[in-house]
Every structure is written in structure tokens, then in C-alpha cells.
VMD Tcl script that draws the C-alpha trace (Angstrom):
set ca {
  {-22.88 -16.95 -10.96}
  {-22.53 -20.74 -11.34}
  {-22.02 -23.52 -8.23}
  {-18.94 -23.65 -8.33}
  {-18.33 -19.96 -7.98}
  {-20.87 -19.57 -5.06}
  {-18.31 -22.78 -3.72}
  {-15.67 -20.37 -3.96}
  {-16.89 -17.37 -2.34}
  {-18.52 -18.92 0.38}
  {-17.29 -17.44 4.03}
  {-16.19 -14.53 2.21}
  {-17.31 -11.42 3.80}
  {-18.33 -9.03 0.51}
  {-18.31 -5.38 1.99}
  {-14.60 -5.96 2.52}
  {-13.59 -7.53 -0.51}
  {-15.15 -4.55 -1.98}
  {-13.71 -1.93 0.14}
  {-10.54 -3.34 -0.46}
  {-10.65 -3.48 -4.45}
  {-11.89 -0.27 -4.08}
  {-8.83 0.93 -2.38}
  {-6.47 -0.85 -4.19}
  {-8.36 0.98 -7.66}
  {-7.62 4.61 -5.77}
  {-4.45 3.30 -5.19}
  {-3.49 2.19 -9.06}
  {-4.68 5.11 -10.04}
  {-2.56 7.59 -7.20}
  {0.50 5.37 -8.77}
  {-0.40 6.21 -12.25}
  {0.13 9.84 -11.65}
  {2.84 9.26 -9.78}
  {4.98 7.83 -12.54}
  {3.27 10.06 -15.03}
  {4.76 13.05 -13.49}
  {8.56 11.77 -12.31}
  {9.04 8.62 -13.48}
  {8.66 8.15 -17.16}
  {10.08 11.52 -17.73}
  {13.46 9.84 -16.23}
  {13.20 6.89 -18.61}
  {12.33 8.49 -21.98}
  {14.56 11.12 -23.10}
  {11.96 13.04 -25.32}
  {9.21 13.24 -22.56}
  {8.02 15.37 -22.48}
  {9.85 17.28 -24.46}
  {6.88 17.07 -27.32}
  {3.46 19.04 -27.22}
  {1.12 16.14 -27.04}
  {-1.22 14.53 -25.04}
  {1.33 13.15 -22.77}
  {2.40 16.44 -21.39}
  {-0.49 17.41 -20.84}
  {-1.28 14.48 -18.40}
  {2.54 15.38 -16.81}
  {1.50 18.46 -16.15}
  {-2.00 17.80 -14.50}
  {-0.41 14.81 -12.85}
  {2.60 16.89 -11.24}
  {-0.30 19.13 -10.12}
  {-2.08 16.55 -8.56}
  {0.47 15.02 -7.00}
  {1.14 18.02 -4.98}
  {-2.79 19.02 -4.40}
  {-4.60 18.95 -1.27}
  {-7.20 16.76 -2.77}
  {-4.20 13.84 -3.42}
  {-3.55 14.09 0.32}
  {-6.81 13.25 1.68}
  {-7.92 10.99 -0.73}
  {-4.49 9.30 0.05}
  {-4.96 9.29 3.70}
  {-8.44 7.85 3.68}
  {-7.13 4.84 0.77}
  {-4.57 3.98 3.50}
  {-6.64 4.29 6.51}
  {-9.19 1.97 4.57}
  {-6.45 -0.99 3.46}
  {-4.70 -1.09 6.98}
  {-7.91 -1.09 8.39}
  {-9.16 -4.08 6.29}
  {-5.75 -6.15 7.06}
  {-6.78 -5.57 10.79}
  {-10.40 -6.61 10.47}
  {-9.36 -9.87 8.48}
  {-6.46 -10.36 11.31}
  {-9.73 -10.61 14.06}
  {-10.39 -13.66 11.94}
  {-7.32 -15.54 11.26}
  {-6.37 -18.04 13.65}
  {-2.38 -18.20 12.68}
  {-1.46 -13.97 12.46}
  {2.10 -14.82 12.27}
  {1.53 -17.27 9.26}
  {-0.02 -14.47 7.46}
  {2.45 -11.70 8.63}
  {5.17 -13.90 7.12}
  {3.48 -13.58 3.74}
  {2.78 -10.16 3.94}
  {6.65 -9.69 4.86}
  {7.86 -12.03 2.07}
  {5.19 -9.66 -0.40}
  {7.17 -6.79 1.05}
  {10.46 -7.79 0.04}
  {9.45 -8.55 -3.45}
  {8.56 -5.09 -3.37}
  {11.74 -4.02 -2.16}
  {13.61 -5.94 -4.25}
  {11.69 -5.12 -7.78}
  {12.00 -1.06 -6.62}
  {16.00 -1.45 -6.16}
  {16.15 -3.25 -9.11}
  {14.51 -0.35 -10.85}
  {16.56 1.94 -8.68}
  {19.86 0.65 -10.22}
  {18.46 1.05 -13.85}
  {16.86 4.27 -13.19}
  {20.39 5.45 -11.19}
  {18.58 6.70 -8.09}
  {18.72 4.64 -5.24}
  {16.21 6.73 -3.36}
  {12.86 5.45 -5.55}
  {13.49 2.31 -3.34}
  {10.65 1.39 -1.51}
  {12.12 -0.22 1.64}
  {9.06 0.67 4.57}
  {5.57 0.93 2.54}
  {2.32 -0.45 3.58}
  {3.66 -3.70 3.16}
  {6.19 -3.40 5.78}
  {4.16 -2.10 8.15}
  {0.80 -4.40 7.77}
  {3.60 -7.48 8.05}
  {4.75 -5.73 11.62}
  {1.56 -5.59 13.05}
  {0.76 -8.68 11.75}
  {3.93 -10.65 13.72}
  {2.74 -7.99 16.72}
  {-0.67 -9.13 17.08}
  {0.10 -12.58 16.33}
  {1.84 -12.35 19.44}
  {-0.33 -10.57 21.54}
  {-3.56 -12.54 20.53}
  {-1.55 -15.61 22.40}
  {-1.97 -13.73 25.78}
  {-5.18 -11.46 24.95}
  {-8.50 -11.45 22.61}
  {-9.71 -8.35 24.21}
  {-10.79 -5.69 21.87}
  {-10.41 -2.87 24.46}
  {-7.03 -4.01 24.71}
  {-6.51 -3.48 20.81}
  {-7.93 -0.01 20.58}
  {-5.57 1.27 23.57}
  {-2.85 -0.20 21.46}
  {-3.87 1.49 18.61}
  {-4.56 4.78 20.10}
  {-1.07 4.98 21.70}
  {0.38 3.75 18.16}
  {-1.22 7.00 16.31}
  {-0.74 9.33 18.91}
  {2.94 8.91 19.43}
  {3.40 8.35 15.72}
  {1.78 11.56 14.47}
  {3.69 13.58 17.28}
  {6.93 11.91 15.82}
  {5.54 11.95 11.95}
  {4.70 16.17 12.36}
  {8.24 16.73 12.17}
  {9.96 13.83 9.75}
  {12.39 14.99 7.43}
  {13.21 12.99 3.83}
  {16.61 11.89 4.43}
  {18.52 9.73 1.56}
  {19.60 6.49 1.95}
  {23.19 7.51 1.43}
  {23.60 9.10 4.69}
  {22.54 6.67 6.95}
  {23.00 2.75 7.95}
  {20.52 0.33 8.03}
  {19.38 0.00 11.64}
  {19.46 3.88 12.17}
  {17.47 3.89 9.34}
  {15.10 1.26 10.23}
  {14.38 2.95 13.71}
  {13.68 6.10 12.46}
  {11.14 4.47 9.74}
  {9.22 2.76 12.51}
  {8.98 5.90 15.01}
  {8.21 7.96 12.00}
  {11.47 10.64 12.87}
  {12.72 10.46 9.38}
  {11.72 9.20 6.08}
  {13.55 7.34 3.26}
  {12.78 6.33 -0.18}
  {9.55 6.12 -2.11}
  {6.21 5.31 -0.41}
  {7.37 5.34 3.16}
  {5.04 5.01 6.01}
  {6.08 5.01 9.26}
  {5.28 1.72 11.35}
  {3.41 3.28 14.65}
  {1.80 5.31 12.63}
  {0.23 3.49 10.15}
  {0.85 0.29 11.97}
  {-1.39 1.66 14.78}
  {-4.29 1.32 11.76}
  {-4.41 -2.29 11.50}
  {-4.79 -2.41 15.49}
  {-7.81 -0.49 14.37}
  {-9.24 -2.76 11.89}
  {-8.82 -5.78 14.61}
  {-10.78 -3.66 16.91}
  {-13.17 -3.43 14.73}
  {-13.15 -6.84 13.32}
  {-13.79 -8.49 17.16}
  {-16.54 -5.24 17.44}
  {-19.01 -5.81 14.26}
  {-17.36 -9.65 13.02}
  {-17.62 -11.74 15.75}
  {-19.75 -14.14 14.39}
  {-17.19 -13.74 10.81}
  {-20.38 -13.11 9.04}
  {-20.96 -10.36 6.39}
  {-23.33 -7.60 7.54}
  {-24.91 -7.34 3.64}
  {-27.17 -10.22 3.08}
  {-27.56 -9.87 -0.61}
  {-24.38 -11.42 -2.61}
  {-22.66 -8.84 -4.68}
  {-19.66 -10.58 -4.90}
  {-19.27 -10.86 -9.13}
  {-17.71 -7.63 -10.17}
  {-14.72 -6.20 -11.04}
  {-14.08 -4.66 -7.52}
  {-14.54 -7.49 -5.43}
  {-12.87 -9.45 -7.43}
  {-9.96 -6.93 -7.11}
  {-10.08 -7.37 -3.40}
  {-10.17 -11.38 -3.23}
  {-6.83 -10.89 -5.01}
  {-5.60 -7.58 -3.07}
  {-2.19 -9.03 -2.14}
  {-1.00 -10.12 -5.87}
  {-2.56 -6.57 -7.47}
  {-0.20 -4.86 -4.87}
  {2.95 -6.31 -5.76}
  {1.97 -6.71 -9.61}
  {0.23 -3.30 -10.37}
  {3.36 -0.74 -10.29}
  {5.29 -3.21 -12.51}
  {1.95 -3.44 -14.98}
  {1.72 0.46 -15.03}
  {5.22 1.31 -16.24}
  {5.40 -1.72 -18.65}
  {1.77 -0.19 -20.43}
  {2.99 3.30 -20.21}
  {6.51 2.22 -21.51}
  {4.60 0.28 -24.87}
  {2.48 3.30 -25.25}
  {5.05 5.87 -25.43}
  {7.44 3.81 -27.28}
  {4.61 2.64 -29.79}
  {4.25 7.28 -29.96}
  {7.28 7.24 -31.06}
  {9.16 8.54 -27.77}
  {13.06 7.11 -27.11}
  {14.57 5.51 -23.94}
  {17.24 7.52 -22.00}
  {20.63 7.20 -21.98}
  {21.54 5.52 -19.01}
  {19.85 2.20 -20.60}
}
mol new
graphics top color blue
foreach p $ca { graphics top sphere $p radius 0.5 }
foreach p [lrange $ca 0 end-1] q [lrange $ca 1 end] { graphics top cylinder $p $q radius 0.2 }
display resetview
């Protein structure tokens, strides 16, 4: 790595940029499946019509989507991310500066996954509460709260309430569509967790109550803001993934269906009918 680099990643705290490309990788790769086994098979009218590789990666897709093993590993990615935006929050001194970018990242989201909505003539693939949202909530929360407290205790009560009450709420949560309901019903329900709507929702106390774990954490193990590996493992892949974990989330689902889109065209597969 040359001087300049070293420049770069100097401050940077390594086992978290690397957790976090780590996550985001799981996280392609859960989204991959995802539109292997419902989305593509909207856009192309031949798919998967044909006996080819391609089905066979719907097929095993659809199955994972719906295994066990998709749900934990999920779970864990999420718990890992949120955590992360928390333990970086125990460092930042403007939380609200940062939850404003996180929100304006959240409504790109929003607004690309509508977009696609109106093409794809289902409203409901609209992503309108995802992690996004709910990091960006926190964010403004804490950024608050740090103006009257830095105690970590006070953090990890917060948190604990957050999860408790969400997963009693959460256990029962029905998907509802966005065409029976208006927009602040529907926003109260997504941050109790009562009901869900659209793609990739995540219910803010919840999952919100995760990042109130991270800044636990972060004023528990980072209070001197210093990485806990000595050695610098910063140049790879991963890490570098993580540095940039922000742009990767709002880029990668766009990425994914353009590839798949070239490869199944370039197979010889047609778009649907509703283009």
C-alpha cells in the first residue's frame, strides 16, 4: 500500500470496515436470489419458461428464499449493519448531519423502487421503510439524545425497550398492500412493527433498537476511537466494500438487475409485455 493510501485510511477503524463489507457481500448476494426467483421472471416473458441453467438457479433461489437457513443468515447480516451504524454513531460528533444523509440515501431508494414499481405494474415491490429508513431514525433520535446524555447505560435501556416492544408488536405483523391504507396509518404501523408494506420492510423499534446497540457498544470497546486489531488489513476487496457501504447500498440492486437483464437478453430471453 503506497503513502498516500495509508493517508487515506488513517483513523479508520479496520474490523468494522470489514464487518461491514462483509455484510453488505451477504446482503448482494440475499438480493441476487431475491430477484432470481420473482423478479426477472416478471420482466422476461420466456423465464423461465426454457430448461436451462437459469431455471435451475429460479428454482434453488425460490427455495432459498423461503429456507430457514435465509432467515438466520438474514437476521444476523442485519443485526451486524445496524449494529455498525450505531458503533460509528458513538463517534460522530454531528448524528443529525449524518442521519440526514442516511435519510436522503433512503429516499433514493424509495424513489428508484417506485420507479421500478410503475414499470414492473406492482406498486407493492416499493421499498418505502428498509434499513435505510430506520438507521436514518435512530440516527435524528440519538442525535438528539446525545445533546442531553453520553451515557452508555442510558443507550442499552433504550435499546432493550426498542426490541422488546418491537418483537412483541413484530410476532404478529401482517403484509398489508399499500392500496388499502394512507400514508400516516401506514407509517405508524411500519415504525411499531403492527403491519408491514412493500419490499424489504423493517420495522423502526425493532430494528431501530439495533443501532442503539451498536452505540452502546461503540462508547463500551471505542472510547479511545481506536481499532482493537493492530496489524493493518485494510487493502482488500471487503474493506474496501465497507469504506464505501453507503453508495454499494443504494447502487447494488440497480447493478444486479441491469447484469442479470444483459445476461438473459444476450441468452436469448425476451422482455414482457408491459414494456
Amino acid at each position: 500500500m503506497g503513502v498516500k493510501e495509508k493517508k487515506n485510511f488513517k483513523g479508520r477503524i479496520i474490523e468494522l470496515d470489514f464487518l461491514r463489507g462483509f455484510s453488505i457481500l451477504l446482503m448482494f448476494f440475499d438480493h441476487f436470489m431475491y430477484d432470481m426467483a420473482y423478479v426477472m421472471g416478471k420482466v422476461f416473458d420466456s423465464f423461465p419458461g426454457q430448461s436451462s441453467f437459469f431455471l435451475w438457479l429460479v428454482n434453488n433461489a425460490q427455495r432459498y428464499w423461503v429456507s430457514d437457513i435465509r432467515f438466520h443468515i438474514r437476521n444476523i447480516v442485519v443485526f451486524i449493519f445496524l449494529c455498525l451504524i450505531g458503533i460509528c454513531c458513538s463517534f460522530s460528533r454531528n448524528n443529525l448531519k449524518r442521519g440526514l444523509k442516511l435519510f436522503i440515501g433512503a429516499m433514493i431508494l424509495t424513489g428508484a423502487t417506485f420507479v421500478m414499481s410503475l414499470i414492473m405494474q406492482d406498486r407493492d415491490i416499493t421499498i418505502t421503510f428498509s434499513v435505510l429508513h430506520c438507521a436514518a431514525l435512530a440516527l435524528f433520535l440519538i442525535g438528539i439524545l446525545e445533546k442531553f446524555t453520553k451515557n452508555k447505560w442510558i443507550y442499552w435501556a433504550i435499546s432493550i425497550v426498542m426490541i422488546v416492544f418491537g418483537l412483541i408488536f413484530y410476532k404478529d405483523a401482517s403484509f398489508e398492500s399499500y392500496k388499502n391504507s394512507n400514508f400516516f396509518q401506514m407509517l405508524l404501523d411500519q415504525i411499531l412493527g403492527t403491519k408491514q408494506y412493500g419490499a424489504d420492510c423493517m420495522p423502526f423499534l425493532l430494528y431501530g433498537g439495533q443501532v442503539f446497540v451498536g452505540v452502546f457498544i461503540g462508547k463500551l470497546f471505542y472510547e479511545k476511537r481506536e481499532s482493537l486489531i493492530k496489524k493493518d488489513y485494510s487493502n482488500n476487496v471487503v474493506t474496501f466494500i465497507g469504506r464505501h457501504s453507503l453508495s454499494m447500498y443504494i447502487l447494488h440492486q440497480v447493478v444486479i438487475f441491469l447484469l442479470l437483464a444483459i445476461i438473459l437478453l444476450c441468452s436469448g430471453y425476451k422482455l414482457g409485455g408491459f414494456f
